[in-house]
C-alpha atoms as a printed R data frame, in Angstrom:
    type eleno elety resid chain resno       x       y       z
1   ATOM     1    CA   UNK     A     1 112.448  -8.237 115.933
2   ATOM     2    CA   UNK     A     2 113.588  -6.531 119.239
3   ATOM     3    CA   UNK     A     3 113.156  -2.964 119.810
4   ATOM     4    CA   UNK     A     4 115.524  -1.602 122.437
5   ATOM     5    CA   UNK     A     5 115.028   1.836 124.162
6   ATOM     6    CA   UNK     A     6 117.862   3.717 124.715
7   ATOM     7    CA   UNK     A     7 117.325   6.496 127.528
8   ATOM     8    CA   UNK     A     8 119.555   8.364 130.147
9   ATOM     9    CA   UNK     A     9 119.519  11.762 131.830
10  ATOM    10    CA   UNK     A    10 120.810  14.966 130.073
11  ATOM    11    CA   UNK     A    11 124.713  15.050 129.347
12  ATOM    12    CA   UNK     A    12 124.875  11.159 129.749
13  ATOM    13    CA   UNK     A    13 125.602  11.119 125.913
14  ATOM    14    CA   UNK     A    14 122.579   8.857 124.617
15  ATOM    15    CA   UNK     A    15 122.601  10.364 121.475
16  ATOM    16    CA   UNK     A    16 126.435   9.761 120.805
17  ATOM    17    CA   UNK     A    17 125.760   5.943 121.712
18  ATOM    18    CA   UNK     A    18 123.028   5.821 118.885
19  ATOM    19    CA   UNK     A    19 125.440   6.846 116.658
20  ATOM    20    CA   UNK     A    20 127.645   4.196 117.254
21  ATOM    21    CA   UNK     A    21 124.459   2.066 116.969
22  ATOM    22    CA   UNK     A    22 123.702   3.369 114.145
23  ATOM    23    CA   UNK     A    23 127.511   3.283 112.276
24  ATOM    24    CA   UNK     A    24 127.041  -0.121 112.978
25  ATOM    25    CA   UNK     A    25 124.252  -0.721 111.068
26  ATOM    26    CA   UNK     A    26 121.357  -0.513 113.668
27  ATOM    27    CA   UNK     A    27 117.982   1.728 113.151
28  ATOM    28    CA   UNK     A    28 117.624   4.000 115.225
29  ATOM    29    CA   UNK     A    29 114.055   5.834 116.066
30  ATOM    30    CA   UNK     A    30 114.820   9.615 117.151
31  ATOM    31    CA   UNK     A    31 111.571  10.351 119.436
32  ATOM    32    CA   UNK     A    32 112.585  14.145 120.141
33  ATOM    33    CA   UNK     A    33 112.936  14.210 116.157
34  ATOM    34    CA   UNK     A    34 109.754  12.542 115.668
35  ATOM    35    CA   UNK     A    35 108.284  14.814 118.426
36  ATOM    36    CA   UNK     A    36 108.914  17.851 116.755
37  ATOM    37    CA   UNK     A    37 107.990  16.376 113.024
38  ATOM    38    CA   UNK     A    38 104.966  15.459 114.624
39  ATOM    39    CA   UNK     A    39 103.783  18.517 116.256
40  ATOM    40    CA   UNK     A    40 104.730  20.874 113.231
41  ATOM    41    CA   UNK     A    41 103.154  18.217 110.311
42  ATOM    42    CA   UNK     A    42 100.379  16.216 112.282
43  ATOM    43    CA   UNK     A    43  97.165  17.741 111.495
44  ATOM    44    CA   UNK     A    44  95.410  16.500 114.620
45  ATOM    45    CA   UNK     A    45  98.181  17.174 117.221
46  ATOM    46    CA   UNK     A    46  97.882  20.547 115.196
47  ATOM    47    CA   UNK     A    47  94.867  20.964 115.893
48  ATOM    48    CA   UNK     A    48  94.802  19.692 119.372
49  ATOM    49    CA   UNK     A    49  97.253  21.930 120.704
50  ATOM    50    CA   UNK     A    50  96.147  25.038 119.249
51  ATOM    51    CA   UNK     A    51  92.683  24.215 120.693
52  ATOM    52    CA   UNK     A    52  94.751  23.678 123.763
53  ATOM    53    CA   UNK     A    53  97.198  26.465 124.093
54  ATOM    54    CA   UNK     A    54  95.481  28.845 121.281
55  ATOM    55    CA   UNK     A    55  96.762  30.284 117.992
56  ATOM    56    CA   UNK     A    56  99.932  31.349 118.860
57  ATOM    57    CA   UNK     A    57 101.501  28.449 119.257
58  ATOM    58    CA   UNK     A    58 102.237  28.269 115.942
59  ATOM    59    CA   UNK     A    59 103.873  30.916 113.881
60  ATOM    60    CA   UNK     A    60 104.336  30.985 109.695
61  ATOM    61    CA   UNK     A    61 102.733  27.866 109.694
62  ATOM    62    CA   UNK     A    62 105.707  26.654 112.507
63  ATOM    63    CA   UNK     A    63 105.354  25.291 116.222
64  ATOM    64    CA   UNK     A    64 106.250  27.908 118.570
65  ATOM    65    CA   UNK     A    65 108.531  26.546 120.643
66  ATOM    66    CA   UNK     A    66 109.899  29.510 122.526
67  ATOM    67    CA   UNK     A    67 105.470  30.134 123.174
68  ATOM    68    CA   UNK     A    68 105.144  26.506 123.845
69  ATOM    69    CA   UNK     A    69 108.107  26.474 126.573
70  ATOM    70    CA   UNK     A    70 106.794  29.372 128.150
71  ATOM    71    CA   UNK     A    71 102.790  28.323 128.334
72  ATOM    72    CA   UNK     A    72 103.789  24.683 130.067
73  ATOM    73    CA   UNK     A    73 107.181  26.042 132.017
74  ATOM    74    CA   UNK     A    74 106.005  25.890 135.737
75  ATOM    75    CA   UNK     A    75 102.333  24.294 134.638
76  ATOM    76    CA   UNK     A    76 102.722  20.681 135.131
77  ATOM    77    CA   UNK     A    77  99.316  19.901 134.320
78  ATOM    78    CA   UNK     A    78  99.335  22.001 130.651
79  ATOM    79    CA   UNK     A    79 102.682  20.097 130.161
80  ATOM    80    CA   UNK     A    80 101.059  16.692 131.277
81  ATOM    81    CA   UNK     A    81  97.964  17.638 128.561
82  ATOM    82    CA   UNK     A    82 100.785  18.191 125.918
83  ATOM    83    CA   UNK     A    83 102.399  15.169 126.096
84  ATOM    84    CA   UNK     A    84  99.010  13.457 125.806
85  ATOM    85    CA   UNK     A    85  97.838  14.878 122.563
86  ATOM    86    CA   UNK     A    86 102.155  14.393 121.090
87  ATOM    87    CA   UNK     A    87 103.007  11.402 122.893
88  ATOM    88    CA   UNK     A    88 100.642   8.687 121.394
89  ATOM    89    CA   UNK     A    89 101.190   9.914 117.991
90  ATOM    90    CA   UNK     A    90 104.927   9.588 118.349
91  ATOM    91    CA   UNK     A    91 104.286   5.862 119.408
92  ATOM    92    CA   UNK     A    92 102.000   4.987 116.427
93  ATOM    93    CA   UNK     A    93 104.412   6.381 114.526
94  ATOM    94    CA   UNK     A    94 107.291   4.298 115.962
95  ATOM    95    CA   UNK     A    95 105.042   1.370 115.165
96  ATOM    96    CA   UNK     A    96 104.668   1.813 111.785
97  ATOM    97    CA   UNK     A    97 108.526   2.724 111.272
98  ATOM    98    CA   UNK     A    98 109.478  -0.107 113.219
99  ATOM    99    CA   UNK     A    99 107.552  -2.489 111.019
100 ATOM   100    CA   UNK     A   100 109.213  -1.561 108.414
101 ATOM   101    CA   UNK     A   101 112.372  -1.955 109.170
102 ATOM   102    CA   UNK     A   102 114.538  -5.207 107.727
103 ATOM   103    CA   UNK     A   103 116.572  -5.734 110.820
104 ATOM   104    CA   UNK     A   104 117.059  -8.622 114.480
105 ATOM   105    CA   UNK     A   105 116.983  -5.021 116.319
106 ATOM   106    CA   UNK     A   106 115.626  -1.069 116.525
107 ATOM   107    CA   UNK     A   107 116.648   1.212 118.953
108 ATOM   108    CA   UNK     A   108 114.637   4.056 120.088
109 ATOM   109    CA   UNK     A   109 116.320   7.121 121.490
110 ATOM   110    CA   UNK     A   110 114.087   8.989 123.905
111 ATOM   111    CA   UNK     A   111 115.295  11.506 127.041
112 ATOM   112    CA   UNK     A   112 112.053  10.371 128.324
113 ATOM   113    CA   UNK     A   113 111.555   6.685 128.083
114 ATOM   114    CA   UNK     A   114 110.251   5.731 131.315
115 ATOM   115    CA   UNK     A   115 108.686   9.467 132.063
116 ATOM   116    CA   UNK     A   116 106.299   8.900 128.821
117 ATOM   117    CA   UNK     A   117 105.559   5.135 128.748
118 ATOM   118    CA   UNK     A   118 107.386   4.546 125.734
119 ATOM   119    CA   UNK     A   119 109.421   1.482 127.744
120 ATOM   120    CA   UNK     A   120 105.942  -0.074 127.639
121 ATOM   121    CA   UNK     A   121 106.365  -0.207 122.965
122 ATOM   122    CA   UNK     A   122 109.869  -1.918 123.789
123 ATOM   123    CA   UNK     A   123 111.266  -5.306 124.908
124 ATOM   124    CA   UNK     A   124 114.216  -3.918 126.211
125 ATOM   125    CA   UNK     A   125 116.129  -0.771 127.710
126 ATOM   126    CA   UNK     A   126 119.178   0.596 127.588
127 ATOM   127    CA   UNK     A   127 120.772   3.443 130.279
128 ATOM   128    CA   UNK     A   128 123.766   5.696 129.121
129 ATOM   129    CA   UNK     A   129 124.999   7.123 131.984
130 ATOM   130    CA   UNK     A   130 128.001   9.463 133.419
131 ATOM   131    CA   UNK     A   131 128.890  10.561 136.229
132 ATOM   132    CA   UNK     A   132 127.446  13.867 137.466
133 ATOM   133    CA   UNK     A   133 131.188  16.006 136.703
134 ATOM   134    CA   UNK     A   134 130.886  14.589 133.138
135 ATOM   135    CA   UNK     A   135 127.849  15.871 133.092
136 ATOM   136    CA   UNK     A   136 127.830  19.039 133.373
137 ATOM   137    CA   UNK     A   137 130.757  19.566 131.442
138 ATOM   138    CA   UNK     A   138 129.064  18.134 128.422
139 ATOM   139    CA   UNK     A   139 125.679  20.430 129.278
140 ATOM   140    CA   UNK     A   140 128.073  23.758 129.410
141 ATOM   141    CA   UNK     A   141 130.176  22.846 126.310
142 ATOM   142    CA   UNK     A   142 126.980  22.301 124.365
143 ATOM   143    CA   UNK     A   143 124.493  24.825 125.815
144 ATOM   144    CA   UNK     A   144 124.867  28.524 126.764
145 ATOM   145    CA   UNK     A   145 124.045  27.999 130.398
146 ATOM   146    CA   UNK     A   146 125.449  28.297 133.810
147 ATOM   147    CA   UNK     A   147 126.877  25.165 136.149
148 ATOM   148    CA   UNK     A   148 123.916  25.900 138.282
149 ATOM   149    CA   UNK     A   149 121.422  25.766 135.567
150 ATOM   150    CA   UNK     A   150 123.281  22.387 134.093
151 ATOM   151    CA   UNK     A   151 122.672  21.359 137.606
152 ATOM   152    CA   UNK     A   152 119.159  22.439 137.697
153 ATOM   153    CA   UNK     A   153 118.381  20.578 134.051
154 ATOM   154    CA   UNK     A   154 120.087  17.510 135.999
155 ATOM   155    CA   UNK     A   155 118.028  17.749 138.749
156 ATOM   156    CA   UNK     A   156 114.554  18.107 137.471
157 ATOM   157    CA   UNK     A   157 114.697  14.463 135.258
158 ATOM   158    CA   UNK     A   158 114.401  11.323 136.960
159 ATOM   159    CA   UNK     A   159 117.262  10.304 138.540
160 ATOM   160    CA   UNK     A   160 120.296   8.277 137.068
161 ATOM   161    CA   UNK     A   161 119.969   6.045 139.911
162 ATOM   162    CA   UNK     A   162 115.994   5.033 139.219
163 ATOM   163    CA   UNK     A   163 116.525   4.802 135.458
164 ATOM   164    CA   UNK     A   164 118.961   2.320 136.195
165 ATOM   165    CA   UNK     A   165 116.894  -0.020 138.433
166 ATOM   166    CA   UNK     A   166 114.608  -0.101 136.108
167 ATOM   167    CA   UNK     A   167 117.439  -0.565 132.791
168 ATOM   168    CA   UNK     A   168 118.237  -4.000 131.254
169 ATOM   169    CA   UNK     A   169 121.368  -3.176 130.863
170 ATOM   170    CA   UNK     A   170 123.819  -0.369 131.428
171 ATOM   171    CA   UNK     A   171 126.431   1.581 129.141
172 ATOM   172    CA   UNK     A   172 129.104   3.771 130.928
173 ATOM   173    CA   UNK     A   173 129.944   6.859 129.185
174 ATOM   174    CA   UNK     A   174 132.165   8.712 131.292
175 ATOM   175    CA   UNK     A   175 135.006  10.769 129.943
176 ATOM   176    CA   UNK     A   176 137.856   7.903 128.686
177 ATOM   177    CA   UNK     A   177 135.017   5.260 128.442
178 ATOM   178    CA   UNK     A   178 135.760   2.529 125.930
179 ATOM   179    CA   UNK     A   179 132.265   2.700 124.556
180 ATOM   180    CA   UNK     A   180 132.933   0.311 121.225
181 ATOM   181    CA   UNK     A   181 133.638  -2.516 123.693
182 ATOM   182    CA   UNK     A   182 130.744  -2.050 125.881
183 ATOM   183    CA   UNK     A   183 128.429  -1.734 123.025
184 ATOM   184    CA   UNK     A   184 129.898  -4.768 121.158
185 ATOM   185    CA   UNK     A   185 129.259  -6.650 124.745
186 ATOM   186    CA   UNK     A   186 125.580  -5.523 124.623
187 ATOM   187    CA   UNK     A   187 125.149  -6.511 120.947
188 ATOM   188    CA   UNK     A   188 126.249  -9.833 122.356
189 ATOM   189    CA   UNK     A   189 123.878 -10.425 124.398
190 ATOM   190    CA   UNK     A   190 120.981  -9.033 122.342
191 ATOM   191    CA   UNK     A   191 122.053 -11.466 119.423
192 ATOM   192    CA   UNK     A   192 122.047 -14.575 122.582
193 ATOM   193    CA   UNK     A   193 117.812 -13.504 122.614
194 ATOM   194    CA   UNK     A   194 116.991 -14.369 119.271
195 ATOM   195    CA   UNK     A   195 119.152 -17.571 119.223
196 ATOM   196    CA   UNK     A   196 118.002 -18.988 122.466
């Protein structure tokens, strides 16, 4: 089995690609889903976090998430501690799912492939990417936000530029992109791996 990240800045429409991946029969590992399953149903990262950030950081038995945003917003070190105590679990948990899974390939979606380590649990990564225009267009139709803050969300992520040096392969997903061709191209090659 291969497992494929699939990762790309905000507005560069990874999650629209993975469900094209998906309608065509692929798994596909959601690790901001499994993120936030994890840190409202994990008893450990439960307990870790409120030992961490204290009680409040969860409400009616809930993550805070609004409280949570706020406490690591501007603390890079809190944030950093976070991501130890939610990260891990989300990769043990990819594990297991993975294994279970009756297929030549699994994709895992993550914003933050290369950021978190997760490229390290895969044999292979995938970039979407647009163009900076697209972009923001995509980040104002979906969020309530200014260009400036679209801009600022842009900015703060690693750029599109370094995740691509570091890609296997690239998918365009500008605004009139044929996307079913490219991904039928990449499906290609990933079928060439296990027949070599």
């Amino acid at each position: 089995m291969i497992k494929i990240g699939i990762t790309g800045g905000i507005g560069a429409g990874k999650s629209f690609v993975c469900k094209r991946l998906s309608a065509m029969g692929f798994p596909i590992f959601d690790c901001d889903k499994e993120g936030k399953l994890v840190m409202n149903s994990h008893p450990i990262v439960r307990f870790r976090l409120t030992e961490l950030l204290g009680q409040e950081c969860y409400q009616n038995d809930t993550l805070n998430r609004a409280f949570v945003a706020e406490k690591i917003f501007n603390n890079p070190t809190l944030k950093q501690q976070v991501e130890a105590i939610v990260h891990p679990m989300v990769a043990e948990q990819f594990v297991t799912w993975a294994s279970a899974q009756d297929s030549p390939f699994v994709f895992v979606e993550s914003a933050i492939l290369y950021e978190s380590g997760f490229d390290q649990q895969v044999d292979k990564v995938v970039v979407v990417d647009a163009n900076k225009e697209t972009r923001i267009a995509r980040i104002l139709q979906r969020d309530a936000c200014s260009k400036n803050q679209a801009e600022e969300r842009i900015n703060a992520q690693m750029s599109s530029e370094e995740k691509q040096k570091k890609a296997d392969y690239v998918i365009v997903n500008n605004h009139g992109s044929d996307i079913n061709s490219q991904l039928f191209d990449l499906v290609k090659k990933l079928y060439k791996l296990i027949t070599v």
